[in-house]
ZANULUM-563990 format. One record per atom (N, C-alpha, C, O): residue in three letters; x, y, z. Coordinates in pm, 1 decimal, padded with zeros to 6 digits. Layout:
BEGIN
rest_c1_c2_c3
ALA_X_Y_Z
...
//
This chain:
BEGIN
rest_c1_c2_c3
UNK_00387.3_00788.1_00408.3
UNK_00484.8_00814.6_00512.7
UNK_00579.1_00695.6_00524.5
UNK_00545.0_00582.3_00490.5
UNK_00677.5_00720.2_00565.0
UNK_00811.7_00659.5_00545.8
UNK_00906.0_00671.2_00702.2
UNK_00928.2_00773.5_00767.1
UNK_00943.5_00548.5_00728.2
UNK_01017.5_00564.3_00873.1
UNK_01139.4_00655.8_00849.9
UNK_01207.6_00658.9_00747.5
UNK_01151.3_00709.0_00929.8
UNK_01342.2_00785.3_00901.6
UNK_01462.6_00680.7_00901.1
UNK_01431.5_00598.3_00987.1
UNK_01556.5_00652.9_00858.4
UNK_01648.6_00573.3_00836.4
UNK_01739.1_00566.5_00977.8
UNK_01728.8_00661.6_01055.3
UNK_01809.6_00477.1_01004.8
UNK_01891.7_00517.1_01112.8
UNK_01999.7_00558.0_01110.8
UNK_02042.3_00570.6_00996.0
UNK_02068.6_00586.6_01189.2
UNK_02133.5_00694.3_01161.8
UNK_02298.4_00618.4_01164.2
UNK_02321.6_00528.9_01245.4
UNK_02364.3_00648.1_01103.4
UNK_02513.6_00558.8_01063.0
UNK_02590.7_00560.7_01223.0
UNK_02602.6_00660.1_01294.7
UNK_02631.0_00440.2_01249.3
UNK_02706.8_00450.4_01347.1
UNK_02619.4_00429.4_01529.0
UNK_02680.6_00402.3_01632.3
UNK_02495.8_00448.1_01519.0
UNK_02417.3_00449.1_01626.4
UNK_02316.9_00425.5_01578.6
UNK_02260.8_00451.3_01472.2
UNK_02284.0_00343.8_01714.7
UNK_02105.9_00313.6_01739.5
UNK_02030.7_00472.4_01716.8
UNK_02076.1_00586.0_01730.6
UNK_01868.0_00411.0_01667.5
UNK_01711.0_00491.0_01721.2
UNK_01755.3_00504.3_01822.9
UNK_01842.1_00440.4_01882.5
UNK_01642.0_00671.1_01874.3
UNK_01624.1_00660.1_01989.5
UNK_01509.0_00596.5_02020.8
UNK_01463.7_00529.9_01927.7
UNK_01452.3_00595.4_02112.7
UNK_01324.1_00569.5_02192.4
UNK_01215.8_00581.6_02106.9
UNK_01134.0_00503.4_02058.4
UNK_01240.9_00720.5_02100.5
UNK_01090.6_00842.7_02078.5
UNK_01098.2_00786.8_01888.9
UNK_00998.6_00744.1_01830.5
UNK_01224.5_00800.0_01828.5
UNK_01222.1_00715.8_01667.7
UNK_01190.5_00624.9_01692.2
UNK_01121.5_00580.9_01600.2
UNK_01199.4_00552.0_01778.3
UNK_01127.2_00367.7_01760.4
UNK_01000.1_00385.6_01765.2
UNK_00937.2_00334.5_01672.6
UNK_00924.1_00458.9_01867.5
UNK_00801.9_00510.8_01844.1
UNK_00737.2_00508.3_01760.0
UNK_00644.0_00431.9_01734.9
UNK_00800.7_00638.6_01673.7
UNK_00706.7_00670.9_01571.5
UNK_00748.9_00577.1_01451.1
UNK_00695.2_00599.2_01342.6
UNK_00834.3_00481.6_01460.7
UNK_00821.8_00377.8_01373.1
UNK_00739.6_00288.6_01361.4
UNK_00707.3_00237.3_01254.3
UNK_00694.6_00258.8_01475.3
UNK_00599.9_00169.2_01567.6
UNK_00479.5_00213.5_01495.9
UNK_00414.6_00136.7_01424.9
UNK_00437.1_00387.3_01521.4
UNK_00326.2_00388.7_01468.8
UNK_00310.0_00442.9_01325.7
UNK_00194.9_00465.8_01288.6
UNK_00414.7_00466.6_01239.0
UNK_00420.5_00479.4_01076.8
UNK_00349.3_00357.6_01035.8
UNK_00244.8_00351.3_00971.1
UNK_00458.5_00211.0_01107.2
UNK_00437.9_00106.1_01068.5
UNK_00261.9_00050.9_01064.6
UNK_00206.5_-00008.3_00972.0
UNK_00201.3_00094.0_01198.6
UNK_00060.2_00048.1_01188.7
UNK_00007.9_00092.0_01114.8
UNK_-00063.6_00023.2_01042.0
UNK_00023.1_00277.1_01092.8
UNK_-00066.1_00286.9_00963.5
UNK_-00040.2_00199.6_00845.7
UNK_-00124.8_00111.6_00829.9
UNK_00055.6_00203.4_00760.6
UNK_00108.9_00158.0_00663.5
UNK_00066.5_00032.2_00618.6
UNK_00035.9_00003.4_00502.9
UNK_00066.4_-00073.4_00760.1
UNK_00028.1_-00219.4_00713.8
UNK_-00109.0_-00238.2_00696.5
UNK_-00127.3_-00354.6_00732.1
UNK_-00195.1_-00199.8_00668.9
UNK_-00315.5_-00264.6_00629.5
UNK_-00334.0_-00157.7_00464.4
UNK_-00416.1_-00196.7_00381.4
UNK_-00269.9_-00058.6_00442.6
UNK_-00257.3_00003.4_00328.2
UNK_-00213.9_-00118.4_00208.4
UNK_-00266.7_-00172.9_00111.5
UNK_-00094.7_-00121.6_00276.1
UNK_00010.9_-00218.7_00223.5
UNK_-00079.8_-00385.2_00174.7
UNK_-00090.6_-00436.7_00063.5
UNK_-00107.9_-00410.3_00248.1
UNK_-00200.5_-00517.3_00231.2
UNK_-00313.6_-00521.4_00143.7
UNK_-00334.9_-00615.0_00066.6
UNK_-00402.2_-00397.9_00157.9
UNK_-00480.8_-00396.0_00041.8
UNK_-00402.0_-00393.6_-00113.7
UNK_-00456.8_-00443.4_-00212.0
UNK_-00262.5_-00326.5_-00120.5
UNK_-00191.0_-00321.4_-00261.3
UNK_-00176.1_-00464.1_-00331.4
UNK_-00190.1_-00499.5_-00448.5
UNK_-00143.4_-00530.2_-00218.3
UNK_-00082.6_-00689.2_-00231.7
UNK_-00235.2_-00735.5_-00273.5
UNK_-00225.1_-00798.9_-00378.5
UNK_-00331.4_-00730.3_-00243.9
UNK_-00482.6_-00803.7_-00277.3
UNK_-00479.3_-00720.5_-00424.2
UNK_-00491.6_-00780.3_-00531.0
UNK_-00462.2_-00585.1_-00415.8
UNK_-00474.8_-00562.8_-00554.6
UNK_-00373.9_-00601.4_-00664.3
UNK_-00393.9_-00604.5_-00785.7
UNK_-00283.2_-00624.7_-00609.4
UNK_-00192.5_-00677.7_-00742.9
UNK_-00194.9_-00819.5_-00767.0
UNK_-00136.7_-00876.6_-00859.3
UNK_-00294.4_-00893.7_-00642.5
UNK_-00313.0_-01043.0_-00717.7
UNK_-00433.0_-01042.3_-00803.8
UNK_-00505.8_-01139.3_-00825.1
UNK_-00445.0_-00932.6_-00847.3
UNK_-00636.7_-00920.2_-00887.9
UNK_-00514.5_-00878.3_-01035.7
UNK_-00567.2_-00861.1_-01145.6
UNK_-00360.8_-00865.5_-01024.6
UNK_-00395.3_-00774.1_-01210.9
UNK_-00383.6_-00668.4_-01194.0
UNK_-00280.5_-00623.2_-01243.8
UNK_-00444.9_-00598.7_-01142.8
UNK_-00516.8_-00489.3_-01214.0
UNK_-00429.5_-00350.3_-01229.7
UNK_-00448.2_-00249.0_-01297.0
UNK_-00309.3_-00396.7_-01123.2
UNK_-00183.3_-00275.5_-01123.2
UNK_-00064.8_-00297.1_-01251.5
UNK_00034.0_-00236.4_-01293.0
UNK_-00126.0_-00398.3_-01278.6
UNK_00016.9_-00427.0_-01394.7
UNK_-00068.9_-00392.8_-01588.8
UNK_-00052.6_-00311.8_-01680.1
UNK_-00133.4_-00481.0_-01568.0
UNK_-00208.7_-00486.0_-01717.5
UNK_-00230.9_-00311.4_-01772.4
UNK_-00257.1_-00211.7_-01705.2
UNK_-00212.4_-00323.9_-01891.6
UNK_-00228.9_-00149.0_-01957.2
UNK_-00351.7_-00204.9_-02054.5
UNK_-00331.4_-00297.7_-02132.8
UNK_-00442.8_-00159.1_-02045.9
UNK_-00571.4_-00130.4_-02126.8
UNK_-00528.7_-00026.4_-02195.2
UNK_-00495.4_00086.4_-02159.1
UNK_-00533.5_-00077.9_-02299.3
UNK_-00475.4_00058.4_-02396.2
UNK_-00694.1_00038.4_-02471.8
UNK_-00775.6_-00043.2_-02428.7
UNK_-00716.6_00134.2_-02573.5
UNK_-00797.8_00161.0_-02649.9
UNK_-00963.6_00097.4_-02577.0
UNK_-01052.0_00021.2_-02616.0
UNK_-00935.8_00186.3_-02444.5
UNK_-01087.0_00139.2_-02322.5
UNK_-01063.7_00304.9_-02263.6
UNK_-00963.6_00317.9_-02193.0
UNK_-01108.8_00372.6_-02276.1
UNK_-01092.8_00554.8_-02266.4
UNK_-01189.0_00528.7_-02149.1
UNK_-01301.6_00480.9_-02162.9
UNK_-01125.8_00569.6_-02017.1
UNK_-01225.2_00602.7_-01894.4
UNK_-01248.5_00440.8_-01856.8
UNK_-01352.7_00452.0_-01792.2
UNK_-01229.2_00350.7_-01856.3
UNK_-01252.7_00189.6_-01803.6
UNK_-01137.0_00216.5_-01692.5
UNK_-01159.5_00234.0_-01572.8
UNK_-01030.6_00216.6_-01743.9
UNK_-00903.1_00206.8_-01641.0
UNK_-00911.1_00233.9_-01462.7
UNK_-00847.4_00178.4_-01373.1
UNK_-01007.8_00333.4_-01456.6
UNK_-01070.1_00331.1_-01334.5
UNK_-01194.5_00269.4_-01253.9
UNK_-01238.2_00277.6_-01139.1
UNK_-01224.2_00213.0_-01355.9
UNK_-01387.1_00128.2_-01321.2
UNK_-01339.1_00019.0_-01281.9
UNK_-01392.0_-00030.9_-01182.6
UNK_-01223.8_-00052.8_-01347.0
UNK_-01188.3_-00175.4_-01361.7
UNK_-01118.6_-00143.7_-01200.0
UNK_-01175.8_-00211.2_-01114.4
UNK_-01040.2_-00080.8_-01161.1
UNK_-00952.6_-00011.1_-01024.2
UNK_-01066.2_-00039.2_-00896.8
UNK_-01045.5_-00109.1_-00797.6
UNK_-01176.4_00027.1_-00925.9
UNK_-01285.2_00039.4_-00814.3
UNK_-01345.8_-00070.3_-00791.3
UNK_-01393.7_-00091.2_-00679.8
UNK_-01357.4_-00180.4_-00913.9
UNK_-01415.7_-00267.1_-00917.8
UNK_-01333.4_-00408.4_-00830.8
UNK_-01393.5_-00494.6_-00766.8
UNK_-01165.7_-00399.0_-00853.8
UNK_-01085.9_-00471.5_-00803.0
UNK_-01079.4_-00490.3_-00621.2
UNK_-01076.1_-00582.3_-00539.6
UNK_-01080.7_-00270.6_-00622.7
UNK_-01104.8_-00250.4_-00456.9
UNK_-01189.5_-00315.5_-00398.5
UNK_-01156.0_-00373.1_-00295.1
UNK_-01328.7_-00326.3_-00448.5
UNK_-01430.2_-00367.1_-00403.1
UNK_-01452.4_-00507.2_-00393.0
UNK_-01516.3_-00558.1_-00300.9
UNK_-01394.1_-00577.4_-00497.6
UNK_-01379.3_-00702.1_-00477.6
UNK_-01297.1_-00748.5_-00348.0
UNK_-01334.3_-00849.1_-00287.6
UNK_-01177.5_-00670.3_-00301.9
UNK_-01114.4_-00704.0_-00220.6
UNK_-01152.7_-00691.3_-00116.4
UNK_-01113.2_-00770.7_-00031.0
UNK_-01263.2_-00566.1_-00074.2
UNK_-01311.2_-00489.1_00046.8
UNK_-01418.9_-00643.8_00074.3
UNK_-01423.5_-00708.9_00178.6
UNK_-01485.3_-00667.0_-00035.9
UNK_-01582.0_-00796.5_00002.9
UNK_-01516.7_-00915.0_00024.6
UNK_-01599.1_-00992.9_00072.7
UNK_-01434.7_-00955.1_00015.7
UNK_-01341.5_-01084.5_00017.1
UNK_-01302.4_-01063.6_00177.7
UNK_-01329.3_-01153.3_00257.6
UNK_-01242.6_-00950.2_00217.4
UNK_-01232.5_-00953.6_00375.4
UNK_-01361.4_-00917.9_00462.9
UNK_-01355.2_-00920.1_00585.8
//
């Protein structure tokens, strides 16, 4: 989920600041786990010729991160 943009020429209203307010809470601790995973690697590197690892190595990164906090 994604905030709505504002709108050219005028402020949010209220009720849009709102639900920006609460897009935003979900979002940030999502967001945060990505950032732990991309200092781990593991979103960039291509394992080429490892058939079925590509996700072990993924779960294994999560988990590292889930234990680190």
């Amino acid at each position: 989920m994604q905030p709505k943009k504002k709108p050219q020429n005028r402020e949010c209203t209220a009720e849009e600041k709102e639900q920006h307010r609460v897009i935003s809470a979900l979002r940030r601790p999502i967001e945060n786990i990505f950032a732990g995973l991309k200092s781990m690697k593991c979103l960039y590197d291509i394992d080429r010729h490892r058939n079925g690892q590509d996700d072990t190595f993924m779960l294994l990164a999560a988990g590292l991160w889930s234990f680190k906090l």
